[in-house]
C-alpha positions as CSV (number, residue, x, y, z in Angstrom):
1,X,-71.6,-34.6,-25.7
2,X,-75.3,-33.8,-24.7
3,X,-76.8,-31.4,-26.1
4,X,-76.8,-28.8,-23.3
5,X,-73.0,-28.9,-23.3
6,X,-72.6,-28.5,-27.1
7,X,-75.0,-25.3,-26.8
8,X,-73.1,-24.1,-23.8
9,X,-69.5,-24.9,-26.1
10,X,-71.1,-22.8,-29.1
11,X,-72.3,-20.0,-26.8
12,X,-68.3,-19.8,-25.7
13,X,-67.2,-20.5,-29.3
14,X,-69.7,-17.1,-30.3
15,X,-68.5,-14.7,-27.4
16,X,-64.8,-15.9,-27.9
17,X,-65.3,-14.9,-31.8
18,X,-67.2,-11.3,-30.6
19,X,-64.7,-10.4,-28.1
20,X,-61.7,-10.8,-31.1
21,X,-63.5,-9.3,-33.1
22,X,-64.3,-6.1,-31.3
23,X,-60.7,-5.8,-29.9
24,X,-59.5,-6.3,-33.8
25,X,-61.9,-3.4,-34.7
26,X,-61.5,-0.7,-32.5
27,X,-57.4,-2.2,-32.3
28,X,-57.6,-1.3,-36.5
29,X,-58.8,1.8,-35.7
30,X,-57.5,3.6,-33.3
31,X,-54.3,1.1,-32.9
32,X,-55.1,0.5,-29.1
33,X,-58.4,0.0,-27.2
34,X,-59.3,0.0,-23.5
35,X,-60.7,-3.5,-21.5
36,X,-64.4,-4.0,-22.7
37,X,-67.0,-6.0,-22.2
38,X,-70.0,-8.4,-23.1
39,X,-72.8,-9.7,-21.2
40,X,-75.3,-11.4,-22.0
41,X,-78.3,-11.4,-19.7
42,X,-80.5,-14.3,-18.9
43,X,-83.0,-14.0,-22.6
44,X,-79.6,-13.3,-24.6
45,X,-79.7,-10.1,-25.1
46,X,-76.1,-9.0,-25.4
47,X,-74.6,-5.8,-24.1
48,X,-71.6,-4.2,-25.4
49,X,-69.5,-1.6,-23.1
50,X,-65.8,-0.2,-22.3
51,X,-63.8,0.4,-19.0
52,X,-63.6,4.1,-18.4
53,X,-60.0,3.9,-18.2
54,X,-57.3,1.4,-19.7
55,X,-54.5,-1.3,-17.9
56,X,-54.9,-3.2,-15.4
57,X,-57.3,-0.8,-13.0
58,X,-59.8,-0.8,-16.4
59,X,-59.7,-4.7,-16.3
60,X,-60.5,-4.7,-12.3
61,X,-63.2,-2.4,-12.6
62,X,-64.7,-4.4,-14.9
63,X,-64.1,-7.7,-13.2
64,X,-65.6,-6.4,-10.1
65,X,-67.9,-4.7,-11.8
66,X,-69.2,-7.9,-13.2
67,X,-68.8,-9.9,-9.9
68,X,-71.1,-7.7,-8.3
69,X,-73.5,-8.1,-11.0
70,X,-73.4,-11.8,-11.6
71,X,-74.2,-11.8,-8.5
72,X,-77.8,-9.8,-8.0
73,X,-78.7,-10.6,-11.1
74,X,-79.6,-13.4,-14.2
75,X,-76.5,-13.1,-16.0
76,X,-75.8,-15.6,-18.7
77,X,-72.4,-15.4,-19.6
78,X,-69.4,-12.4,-19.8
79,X,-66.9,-11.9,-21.8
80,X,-64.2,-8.8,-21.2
81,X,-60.7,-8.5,-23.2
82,X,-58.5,-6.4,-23.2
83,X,-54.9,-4.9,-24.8
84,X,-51.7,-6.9,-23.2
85,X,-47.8,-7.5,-23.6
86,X,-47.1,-11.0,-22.9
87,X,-43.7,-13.0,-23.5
88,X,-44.5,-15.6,-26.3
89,X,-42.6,-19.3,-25.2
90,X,-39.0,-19.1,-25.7
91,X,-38.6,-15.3,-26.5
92,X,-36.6,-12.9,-24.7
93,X,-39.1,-9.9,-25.3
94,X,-42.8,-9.2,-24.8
95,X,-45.3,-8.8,-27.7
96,X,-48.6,-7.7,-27.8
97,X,-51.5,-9.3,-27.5
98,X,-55.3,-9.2,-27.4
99,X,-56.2,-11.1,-24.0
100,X,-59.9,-12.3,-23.3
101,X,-61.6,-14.5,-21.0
102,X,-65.2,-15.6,-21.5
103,X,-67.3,-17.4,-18.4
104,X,-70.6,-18.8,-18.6
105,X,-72.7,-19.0,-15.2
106,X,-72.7,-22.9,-15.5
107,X,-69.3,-22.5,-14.4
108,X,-67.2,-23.1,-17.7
109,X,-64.6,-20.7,-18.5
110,X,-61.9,-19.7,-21.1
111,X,-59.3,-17.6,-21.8
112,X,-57.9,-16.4,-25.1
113,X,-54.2,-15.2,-25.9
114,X,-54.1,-13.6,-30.0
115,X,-50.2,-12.4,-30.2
116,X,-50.4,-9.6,-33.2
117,X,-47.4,-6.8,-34.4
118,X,-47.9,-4.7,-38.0
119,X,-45.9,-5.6,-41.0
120,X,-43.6,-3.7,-42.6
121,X,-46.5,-1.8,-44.7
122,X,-48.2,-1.1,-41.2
123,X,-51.0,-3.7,-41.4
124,X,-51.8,-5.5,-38.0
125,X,-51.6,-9.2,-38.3
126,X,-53.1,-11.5,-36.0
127,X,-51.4,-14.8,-35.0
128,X,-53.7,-18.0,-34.3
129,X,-55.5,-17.8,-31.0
130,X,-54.7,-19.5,-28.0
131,X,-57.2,-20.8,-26.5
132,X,-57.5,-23.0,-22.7
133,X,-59.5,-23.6,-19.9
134,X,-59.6,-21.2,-17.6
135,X,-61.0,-21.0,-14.0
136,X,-64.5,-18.7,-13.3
137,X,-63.8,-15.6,-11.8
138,X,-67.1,-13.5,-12.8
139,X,-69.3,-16.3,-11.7
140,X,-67.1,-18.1,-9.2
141,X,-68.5,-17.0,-6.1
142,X,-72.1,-18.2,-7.3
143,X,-71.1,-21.8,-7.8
């Protein structure tokens, strides 16, 4: 792996890691959170924000949102996450689950799946994160 691809994996790897751990956060403290959002503009200066509303109209408005501005300007990468229910393999019921989806504007993308439920003393714990490739939405229509 060149070096350009293993700084392009690490900046996925760091937004990946932020986007959890935000989600955890605000998840910990509040026990839900709406969709939010990272970008990081073309010197790497991250910005931090939140839909104005939750579900899936939150997550649209940010997607398009960040289309738009992918678009007319020198964005680096985004990453946006949000609160979901989602039906583990082989389970009859949904869980919930801390969904993100990180794209860099040299087209590589991923999406992150991290299942959590509280114990029974009412801590959340956090299962392993799934992680795959994922195709660009944010930055697709530049490519």
């Amino acid at each position: 792996m060149n070096n350009e691809n293993h700084e392009r994996m690490r900046e996925l790897s760091r937004l990946v890691a932020l986007a959890l751990d935000i989600a955890k956060g605000a998840l910990e403290e509040q026990g839900t959170f709406l969709p939010g959002s990272i970008a990081v503009d073309a010197a790497g200066k991250y910005a931090i924000g939140v839909a104005p509303h939750g579900g899936v109209d939150g997550w649209t408005l940010l997607t398009t949102a960040f289309r738009q501005r992918a678009a007319a300007e020198e964005l680096r990468a985004v990453a946006l996450y949000r609160d979901v229910r989602v039906r583990e393999r082989g389970a009859s019921e949904d869980v919930d689950a801390i969904h993100a989806v990180v794209e860099l504007a040299s087209g590589e993308a991923v999406q992150v799946f991290q299942i959590y439920r509280k114990n029974d003393a009412g801590e959340i714990v956090y299962d392993r994160p799934e992680i795959e490739q994922a195709p660009s939405v944010i930055f697709a229509a530049s490519h």
